[in-house]
C-alpha angles and dihedrals in degrees: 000000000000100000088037081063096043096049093051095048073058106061097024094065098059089043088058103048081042091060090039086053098058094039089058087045093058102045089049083046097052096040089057086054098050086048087056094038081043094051094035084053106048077035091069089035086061097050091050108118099232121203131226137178115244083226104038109033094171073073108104133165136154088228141047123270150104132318107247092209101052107358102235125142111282110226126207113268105236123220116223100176092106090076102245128152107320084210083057134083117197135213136192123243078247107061099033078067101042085044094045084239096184126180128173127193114254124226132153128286144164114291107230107186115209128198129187125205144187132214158160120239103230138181112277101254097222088060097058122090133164118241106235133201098246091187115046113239150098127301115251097165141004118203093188104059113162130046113257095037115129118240113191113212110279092022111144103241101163152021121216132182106210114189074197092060091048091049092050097050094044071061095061105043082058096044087051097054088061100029087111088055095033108017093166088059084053100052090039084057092044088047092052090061092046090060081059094058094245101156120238090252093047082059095045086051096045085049089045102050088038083216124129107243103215098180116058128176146244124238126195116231098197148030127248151096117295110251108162126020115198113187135037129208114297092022111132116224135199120232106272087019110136127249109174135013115219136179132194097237096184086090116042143178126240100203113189128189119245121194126215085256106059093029085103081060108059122055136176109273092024110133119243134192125213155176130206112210095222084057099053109181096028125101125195129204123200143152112247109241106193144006124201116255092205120061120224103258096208099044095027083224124123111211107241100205119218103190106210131172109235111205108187095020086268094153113059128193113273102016110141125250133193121203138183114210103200111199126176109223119239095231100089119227112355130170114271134198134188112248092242092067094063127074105200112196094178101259099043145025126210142173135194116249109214113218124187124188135135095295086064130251122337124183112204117190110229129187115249126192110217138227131202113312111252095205096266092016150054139220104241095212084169154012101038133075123199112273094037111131110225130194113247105173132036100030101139090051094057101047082044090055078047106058093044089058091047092253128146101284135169082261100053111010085195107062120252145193112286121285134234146199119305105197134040100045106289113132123263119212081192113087110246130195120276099233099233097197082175086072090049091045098033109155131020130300120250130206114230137163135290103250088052096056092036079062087043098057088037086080093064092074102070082020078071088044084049099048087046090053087056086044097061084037083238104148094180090063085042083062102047091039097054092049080060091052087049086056093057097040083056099060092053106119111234099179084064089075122060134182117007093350086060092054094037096058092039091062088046084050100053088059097040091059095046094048084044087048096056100036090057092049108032112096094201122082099215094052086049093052097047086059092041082058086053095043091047088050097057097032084050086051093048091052085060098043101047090039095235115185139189103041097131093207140138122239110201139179139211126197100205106061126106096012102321088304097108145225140206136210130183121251139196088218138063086221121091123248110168111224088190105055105022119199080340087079101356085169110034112127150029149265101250096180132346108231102215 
């Protein structure tokens, strides 16, 4: 029993340490692979593109979307730890697609100028004539009565008694009876008649009835429409005072507005193509016969004419047109550029240069000078050679990538800490603009009367077309839109306000008109907004001033124009929609007060 025991402690100890060995070696064995599984893991975390919100960087996500906290487009965080260009920001495969990152390759092409116009069509000036009395007299019937109607040439249109014409025939029955005797009496009576465009067989039948006519008509010299009429039954005329007005519409003008701008681009002879609103579907092509050599001192335009025959009155005075010159620049080839690759901050233009090498793809911003704007594109004078790659679209996405990593953007050129949210009470390491209402309110409010705020608030009505024209980014509507707002400033009643009021309003006024004036004539849309910033101040100021209620509007406020210093603009809608950035930053911003 003994050596049975013996024998047994002698195997069962190996066999132990044998079982413990392969326990411990599987244990070392599974912890090395859930370190693996652990580093492969954090690994593929780490090469995860996150995405983050240019406003709101505390934003982050693994997937493209929207900022919830102001909607905006999130951008691919870049990772710069693999030592590449500090001037470049760098982006995945991955998130240039997601983002719709484009570029395209620039060369030189031919620069095609476009110019579009807008314009009335009018009455050719050489076909309209006024309808004269030819007999003095008072009006006993009129047979055109409403403006609009046709006469044809020798139509009767009115009838006219003339105590002149009586007189006068009463001239020629004497005169008859001597004409044997003085004939020359007899023909001077007769010739007097005639001026009055009696006919020669009027004055036979006067001289055969022996009777004195005291009722005489009228005859139309001319064909036409009726634009204009002039008199009414019972009025007394004098002989050559006009009674009708009256065009040949069966040959019309297009007149279209030029602005000094664009004034280098159209010249006469250029042909222009155009559509008219009330003809959808139709385009016309002319050549342009004359521009005006003085430019209208109240609406800075000079009128450009297009002459067109007009069969069936199909073109009718005032309808709107819309035209496109098109004018091949003199300078040969030159390197051109779709709008939608340049960010213009007023003072500087810039693109994004797209490199590609074994590291992956870089965008770099460079500064651009620019040449004259080609309708979509621009003329590149500086800053590109042909062959660069440039970014076209999603721009904004990638400086915006840029400015969060501290790297050159169109906001600091010069690189800068990141950035953080602007709105909602995050903190912001960028200087913003301290918001002086006391600039906005300066003076003291005044109490006036009803009819001068309801003018007042009149103006908010085109002010709101005009914001939506900034909106859309659509400068040709801004145009059209702040001409509107003119009209309403300049119904506003001055003589309602006396004394300090009246001074008051007439300073507010003074820069109101000049910002109007800008904004109607300018043809780019930066220039326009920077005075739509000006003119919101001041109408803003004159709301508080005047105490002007009732308005049921927004006032609303965004950081980041001009520079980070700032503007404001009045909206309809609680919703921000951002006049000074368009689809670039539709919701950038905030409702500072509701004027109610």
């Amino acid at each position: 029993m003994d050596k049975q025991n013996k024998n047994y402690r002698k195997y069962l100890i190996p066999i132990l340490m044998l079982i413990i060995g392969v326990a411990i070696g599987w244990a070392i064995n599974s912890s090395s692979h859930q370190q693996i599984d652990t580093s492969e893991q954090h690994q593929h975390i780490g090469q995860s593109e996150i995405w983050t919100c240019s406003m709101h960087p505390q934003i982050r996500q693994s997937e493209p979307g929207l900022c919830p906290i102001c909607g905006m487009d999130l951008i691919p965080l870049g990772n710069d730890d693999d030592g590449g260009d500090p001037m470049e920001v760098k982006m995945s495969e991955t998130a240039m697609k997601l983002a719709n990152i484009q570029s395209t390759v620039v060369g030189l092409g031919n620069s095609v100028k476009e110019v579009r116009l807008n314009g009335k069509v009018q009455a050719d000036e050489r076909r309209k004539s006024s309808q004269a009395a030819h007999i003095p007299g008072r009006i006993e019937q009129l047979l055109v009565n409403f403006t609009g109607e046709y006469v044809q040439k020798g139509q009767t249109i009115a009838q006219v008694y003339s105590p002149e014409l009586v007189t006068a025939q009463q001239e020629l029955f004497e005169a008859n009876k001597i004409k044997g005797t003085q004939p020359e009496l007899f023909s001077a009576a007769r010739e007097k008649l005639t001026n009055w465009k009696l006919t020669d067989k009027q004055i036979d039948n006067i001289l055969t009835t022996g009777k004195s006519q005291e009722r005489f008509p009228i005859h139309a010299d001319v064909s036409g429409v009726v634009m204009n009429r002039r008199v009414s039954v019972g009025d007394y005329v004098m002989r050559g005072e006009p009674i009708y007005d009256v065009a040949d519409l069966n040959s019309v003008w297009i007149l279209f507005d030029v602005y000094e701008s664009d004034m280098p681009w159209v010249k006469k002879n250029s042909e222009i193509e155009f559509t008219v609103q009330s003809l959808p579907g139709e385009k016309f092509t002319r050549k342009i016969s004359f521009i005006d050599p003085i430019i209208n001192p109240v609406t800075r335009v000079a009128s450009a004419r297009v002459e067109m025959s007009n069969p069936g009155l199909r073109l009718k005075p005032e309808m709107f047109a819309s035209a496109i010159v098109k004018s091949n620049l003199k300078s040969g080839k030159d390197i051109i550029v779709p709008k939608t690759a340049v960010m213009w901050t007023g003072e500087r233009s810039v693109v994004y240069l797209k490199k590609t090498s074994d590291a992956g793809v870089s965008f770099r911003m460079t500064q651009v000078t620019l040449g004259p704007s080609l309708g979509e594109t621009y003329i590149i004078k500086e800053g590109l050679t042909p062959g660069d790659e440039i970014v076209t679209n999603g721009t904004f996405t990638i400086d915006a990538a840029a400015q969060l990593a501290g790297k050159p953007s169109m906001m600091s050129p010069e690189g800068s800490a990141v950035m953080t949210g602007h709105q909602h009470g995050e903190t912001n390491t960028t200087p913003q603009p301290t918001e002086d209402h006391s600039k906005l309110e300066m003076g003291s409010t005044f109490e006036v009367n009803d009819k001068f705020k309801s003018q007042i608030s009149a103006v908010l009505s085109p002010y709101l077309e005009l914001k939506d024209a900034f909106v859309k980014t659509n400068s040709g509507q801004a145009a059209i839109a702040a001409k509107e707002v003119k009209t309403a400033l300049d119904k506003v009643d001055m003589k309602l306000v006396k004394g300090d009021a009246h001074n008051a309003w007439m300073e507010l006024l003074e820069v109101l008109n000049s910002s109007v004036a800008t904004m109607s004539t300018s043809s780019d849309v930066e220039v326009q907004r920077k005075s739509f910033s000006t003119f919101t101040d001041q109408f803003y100021a004159a709301i508080q001033q005047f105490n002007v209620s009732g308005l049921e509007a927004y006032y609303q406020f965004c950081p980041m124009v001009n520079n980070n210093k700032g503007a404001y603009w009045i909206s309809k809608s609680i919703v921000i929609q951002n006049p000074y950035f368009g689809e670039k930053m539709m919701r950038c911003g905030e409702t500072k007060s509701e004027l109610k």
